[in-house]
C-alpha positions as protocol buffer text, in pm:
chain_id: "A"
residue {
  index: 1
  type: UNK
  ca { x: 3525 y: -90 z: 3429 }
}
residue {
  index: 2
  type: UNK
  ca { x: 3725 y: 78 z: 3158 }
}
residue {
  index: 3
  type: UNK
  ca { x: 3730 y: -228 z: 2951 }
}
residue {
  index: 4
  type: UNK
  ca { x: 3346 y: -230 z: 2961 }
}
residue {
  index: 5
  type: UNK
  ca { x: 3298 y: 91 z: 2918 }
}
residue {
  index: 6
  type: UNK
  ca { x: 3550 y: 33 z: 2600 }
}
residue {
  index: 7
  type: UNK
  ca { x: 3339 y: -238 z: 2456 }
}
residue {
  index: 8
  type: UNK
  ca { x: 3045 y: -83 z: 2517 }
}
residue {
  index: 9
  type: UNK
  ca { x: 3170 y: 215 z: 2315 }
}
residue {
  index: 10
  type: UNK
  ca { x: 3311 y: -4 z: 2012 }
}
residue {
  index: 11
  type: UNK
  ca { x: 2922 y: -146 z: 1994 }
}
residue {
  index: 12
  type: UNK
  ca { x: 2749 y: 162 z: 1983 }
}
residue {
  index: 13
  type: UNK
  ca { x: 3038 y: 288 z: 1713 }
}
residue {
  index: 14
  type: UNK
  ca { x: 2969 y: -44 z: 1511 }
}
residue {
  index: 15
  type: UNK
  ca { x: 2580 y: -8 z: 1568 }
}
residue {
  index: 16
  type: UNK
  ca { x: 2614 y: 335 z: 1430 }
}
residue {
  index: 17
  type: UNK
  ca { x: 2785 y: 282 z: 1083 }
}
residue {
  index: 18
  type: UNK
  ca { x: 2579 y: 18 z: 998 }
}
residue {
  index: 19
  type: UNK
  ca { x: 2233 y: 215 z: 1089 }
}
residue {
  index: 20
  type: UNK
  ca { x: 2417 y: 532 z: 892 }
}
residue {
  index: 21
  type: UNK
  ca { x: 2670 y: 432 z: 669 }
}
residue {
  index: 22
  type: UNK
  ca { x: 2592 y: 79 z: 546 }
}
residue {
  index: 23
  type: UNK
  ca { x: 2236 y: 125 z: 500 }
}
residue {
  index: 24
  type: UNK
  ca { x: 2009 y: 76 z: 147 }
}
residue {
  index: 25
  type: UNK
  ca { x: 2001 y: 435 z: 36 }
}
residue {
  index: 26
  type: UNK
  ca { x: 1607 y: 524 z: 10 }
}
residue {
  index: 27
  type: UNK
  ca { x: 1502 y: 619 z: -330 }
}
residue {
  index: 28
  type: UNK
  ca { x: 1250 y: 862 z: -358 }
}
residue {
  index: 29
  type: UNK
  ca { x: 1000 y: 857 z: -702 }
}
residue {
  index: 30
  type: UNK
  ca { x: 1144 y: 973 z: -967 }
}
residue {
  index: 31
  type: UNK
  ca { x: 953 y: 1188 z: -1228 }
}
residue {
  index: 32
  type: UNK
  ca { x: 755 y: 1047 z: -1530 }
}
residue {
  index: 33
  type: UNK
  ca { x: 783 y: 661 z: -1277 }
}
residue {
  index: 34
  type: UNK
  ca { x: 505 y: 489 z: -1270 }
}
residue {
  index: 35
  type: UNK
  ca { x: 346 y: 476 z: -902 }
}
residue {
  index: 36
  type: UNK
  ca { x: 288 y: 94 z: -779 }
}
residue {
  index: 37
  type: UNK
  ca { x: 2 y: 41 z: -479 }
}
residue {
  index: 38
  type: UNK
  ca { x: -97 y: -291 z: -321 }
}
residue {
  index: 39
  type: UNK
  ca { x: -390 y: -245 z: -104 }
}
residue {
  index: 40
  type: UNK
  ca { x: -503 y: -555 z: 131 }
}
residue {
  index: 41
  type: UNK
  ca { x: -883 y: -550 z: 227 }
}
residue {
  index: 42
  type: UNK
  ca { x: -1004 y: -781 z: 506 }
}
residue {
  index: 43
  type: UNK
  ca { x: -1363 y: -807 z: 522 }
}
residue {
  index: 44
  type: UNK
  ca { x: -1513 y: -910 z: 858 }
}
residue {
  index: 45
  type: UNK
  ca { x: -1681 y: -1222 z: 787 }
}
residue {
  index: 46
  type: UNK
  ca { x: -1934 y: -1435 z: 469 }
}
residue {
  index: 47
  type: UNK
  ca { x: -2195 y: -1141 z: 473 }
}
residue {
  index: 48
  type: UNK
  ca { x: -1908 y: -862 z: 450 }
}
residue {
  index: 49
  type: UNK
  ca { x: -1731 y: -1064 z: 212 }
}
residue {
  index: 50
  type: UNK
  ca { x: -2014 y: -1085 z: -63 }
}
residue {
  index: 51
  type: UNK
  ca { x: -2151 y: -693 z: -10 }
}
residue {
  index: 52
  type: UNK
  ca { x: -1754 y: -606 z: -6 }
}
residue {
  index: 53
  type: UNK
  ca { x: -1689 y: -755 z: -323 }
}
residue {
  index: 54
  type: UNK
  ca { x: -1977 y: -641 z: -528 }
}
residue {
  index: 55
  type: UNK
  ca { x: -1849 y: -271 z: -370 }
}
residue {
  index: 56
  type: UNK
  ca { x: -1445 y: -321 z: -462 }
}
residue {
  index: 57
  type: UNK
  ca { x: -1597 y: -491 z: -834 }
}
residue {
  index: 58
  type: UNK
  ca { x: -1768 y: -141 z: -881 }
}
residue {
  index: 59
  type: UNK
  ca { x: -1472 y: 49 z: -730 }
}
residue {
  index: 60
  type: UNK
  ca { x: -1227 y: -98 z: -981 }
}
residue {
  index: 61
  type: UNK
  ca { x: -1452 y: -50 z: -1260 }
}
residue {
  index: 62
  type: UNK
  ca { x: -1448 y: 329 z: -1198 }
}
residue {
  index: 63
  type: UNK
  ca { x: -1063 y: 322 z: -1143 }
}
residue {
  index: 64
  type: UNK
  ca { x: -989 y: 223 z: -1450 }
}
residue {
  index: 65
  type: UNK
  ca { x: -1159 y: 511 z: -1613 }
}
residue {
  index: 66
  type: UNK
  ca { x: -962 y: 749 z: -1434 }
}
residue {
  index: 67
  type: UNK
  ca { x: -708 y: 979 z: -1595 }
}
residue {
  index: 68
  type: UNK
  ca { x: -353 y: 787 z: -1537 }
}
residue {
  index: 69
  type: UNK
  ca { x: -507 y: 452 z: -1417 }
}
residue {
  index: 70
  type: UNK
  ca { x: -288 y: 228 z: -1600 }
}
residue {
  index: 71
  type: UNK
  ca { x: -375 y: -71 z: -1448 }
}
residue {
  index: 72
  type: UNK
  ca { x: -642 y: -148 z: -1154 }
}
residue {
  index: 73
  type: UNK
  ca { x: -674 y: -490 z: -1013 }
}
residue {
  index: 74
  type: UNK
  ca { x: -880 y: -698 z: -782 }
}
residue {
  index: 75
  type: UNK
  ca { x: -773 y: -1038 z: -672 }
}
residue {
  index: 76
  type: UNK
  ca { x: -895 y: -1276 z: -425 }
}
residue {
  index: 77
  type: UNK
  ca { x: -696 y: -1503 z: -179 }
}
residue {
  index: 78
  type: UNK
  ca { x: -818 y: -1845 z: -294 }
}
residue {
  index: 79
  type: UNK
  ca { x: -864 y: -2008 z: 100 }
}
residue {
  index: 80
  type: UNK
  ca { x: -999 y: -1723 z: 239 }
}
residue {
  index: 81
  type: UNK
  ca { x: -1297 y: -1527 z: 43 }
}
residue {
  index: 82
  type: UNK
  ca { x: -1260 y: -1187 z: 242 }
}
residue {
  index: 83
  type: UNK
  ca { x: -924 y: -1160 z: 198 }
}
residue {
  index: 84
  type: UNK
  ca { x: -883 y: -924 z: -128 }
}
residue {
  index: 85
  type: UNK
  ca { x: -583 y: -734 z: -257 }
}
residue {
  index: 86
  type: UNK
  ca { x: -582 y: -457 z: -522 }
}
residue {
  index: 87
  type: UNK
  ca { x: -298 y: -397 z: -741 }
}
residue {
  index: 88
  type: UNK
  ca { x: -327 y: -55 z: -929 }
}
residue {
  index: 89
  type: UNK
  ca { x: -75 y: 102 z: -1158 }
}
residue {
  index: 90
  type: UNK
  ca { x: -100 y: 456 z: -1200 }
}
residue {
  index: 91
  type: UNK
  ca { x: 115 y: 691 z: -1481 }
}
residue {
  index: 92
  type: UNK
  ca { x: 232 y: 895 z: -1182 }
}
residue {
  index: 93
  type: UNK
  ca { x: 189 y: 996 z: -766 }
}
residue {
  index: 94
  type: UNK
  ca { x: -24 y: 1305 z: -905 }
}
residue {
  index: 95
  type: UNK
  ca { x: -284 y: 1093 z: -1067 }
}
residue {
  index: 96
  type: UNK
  ca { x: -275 y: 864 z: -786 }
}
residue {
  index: 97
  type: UNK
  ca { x: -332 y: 1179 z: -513 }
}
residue {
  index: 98
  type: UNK
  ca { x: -609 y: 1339 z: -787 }
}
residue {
  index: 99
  type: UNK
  ca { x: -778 y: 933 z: -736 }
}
residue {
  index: 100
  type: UNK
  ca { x: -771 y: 971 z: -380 }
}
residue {
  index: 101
  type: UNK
  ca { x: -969 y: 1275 z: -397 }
}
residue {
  index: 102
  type: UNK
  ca { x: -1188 y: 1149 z: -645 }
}
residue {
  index: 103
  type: UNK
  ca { x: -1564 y: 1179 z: -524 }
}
residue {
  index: 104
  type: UNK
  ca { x: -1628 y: 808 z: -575 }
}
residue {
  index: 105
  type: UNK
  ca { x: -1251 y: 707 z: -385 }
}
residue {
  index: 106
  type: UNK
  ca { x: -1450 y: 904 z: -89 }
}
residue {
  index: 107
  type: UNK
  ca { x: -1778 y: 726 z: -122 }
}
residue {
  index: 108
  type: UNK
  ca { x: -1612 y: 381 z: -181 }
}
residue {
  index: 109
  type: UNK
  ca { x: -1421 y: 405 z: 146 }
}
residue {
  index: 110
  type: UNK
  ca { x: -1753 y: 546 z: 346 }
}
residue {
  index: 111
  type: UNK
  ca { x: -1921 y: 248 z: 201 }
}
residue {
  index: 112
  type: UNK
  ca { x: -1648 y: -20 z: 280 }
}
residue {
  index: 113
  type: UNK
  ca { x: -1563 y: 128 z: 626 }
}
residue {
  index: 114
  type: UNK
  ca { x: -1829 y: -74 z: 849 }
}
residue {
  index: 115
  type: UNK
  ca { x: -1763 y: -411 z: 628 }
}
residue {
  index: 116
  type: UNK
  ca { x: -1376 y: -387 z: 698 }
}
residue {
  index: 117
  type: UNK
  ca { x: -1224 y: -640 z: 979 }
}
residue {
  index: 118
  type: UNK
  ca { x: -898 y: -405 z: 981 }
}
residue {
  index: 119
  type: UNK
  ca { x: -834 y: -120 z: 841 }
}
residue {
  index: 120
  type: UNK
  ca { x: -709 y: -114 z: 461 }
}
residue {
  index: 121
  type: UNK
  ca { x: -314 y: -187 z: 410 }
}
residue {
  index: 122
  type: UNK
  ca { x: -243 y: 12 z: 107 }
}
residue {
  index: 123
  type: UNK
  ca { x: 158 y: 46 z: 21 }
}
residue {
  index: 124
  type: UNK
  ca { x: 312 y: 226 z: -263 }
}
residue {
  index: 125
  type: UNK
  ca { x: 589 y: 114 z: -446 }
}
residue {
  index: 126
  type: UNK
  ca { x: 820 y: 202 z: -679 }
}
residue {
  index: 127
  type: UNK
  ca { x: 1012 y: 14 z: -980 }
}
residue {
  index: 128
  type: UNK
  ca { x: 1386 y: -64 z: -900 }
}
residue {
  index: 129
  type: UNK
  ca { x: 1648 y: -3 z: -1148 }
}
């Protein structure tokens, strides 16, 4: 039993330094960084896919008028036709946030909600040194 016990302790010591100690240090956003998001949009089926598009095309379009929007993309998978990403590049995480309250950020996601086969997978990401 003690030698268990013994092993069992060195695992959880091991398991422990590398969760704690050895682990990539998280880097938060630094000031005046440019804010990175990647949002996936699965549209549930042909008929979603064309009314879906024409609403991300228009969505887009106003993005990149917006205050900070330093780059706003939409890109389609080439085998699949409701499978669309957008990549958006924004001066900062304050002109992102003041996009996400933006009236027509609200009405675009009211609109896409019932064309959506998942919900959207938007990520934000930051520039490594």
């Amino acid at each position: 039993m003690p030698v268990r016990w013994l092993t069992m302790k060195r695992l959880l010591w091991a398991v422990t330094i590398v969760l704690v100690g050895l682990g990539v240090p998280l880097r938060a956003q630094e000031p005046g960084q440019q804010l990175y998001v990647v949002t996936h949009v699965d549209l549930a089926g042909q008929l979603a896919a064309t009314d879906g598009t024409k609403l991300l095309e228009q969505f887009a379009a106003d993005s990149r008028k917006e205050k900070g929007s330093v780059r706003f993309e939409l890109l389609r998978e080439v085998s699949r036709l409701n499978h669309l990403t957008l990549v958006q590049v924004w001066q900062s995480r304050a002109d992102f946030e003041a996009h996400q309250a933006a009236a027509h950020t609200k009405a675009f996601r009211e609109k896409i909600r019932p064309l959506l086969g998942g919900p959207l997978d938007e990520r934000l990401h930051i520039i490594l040194p």
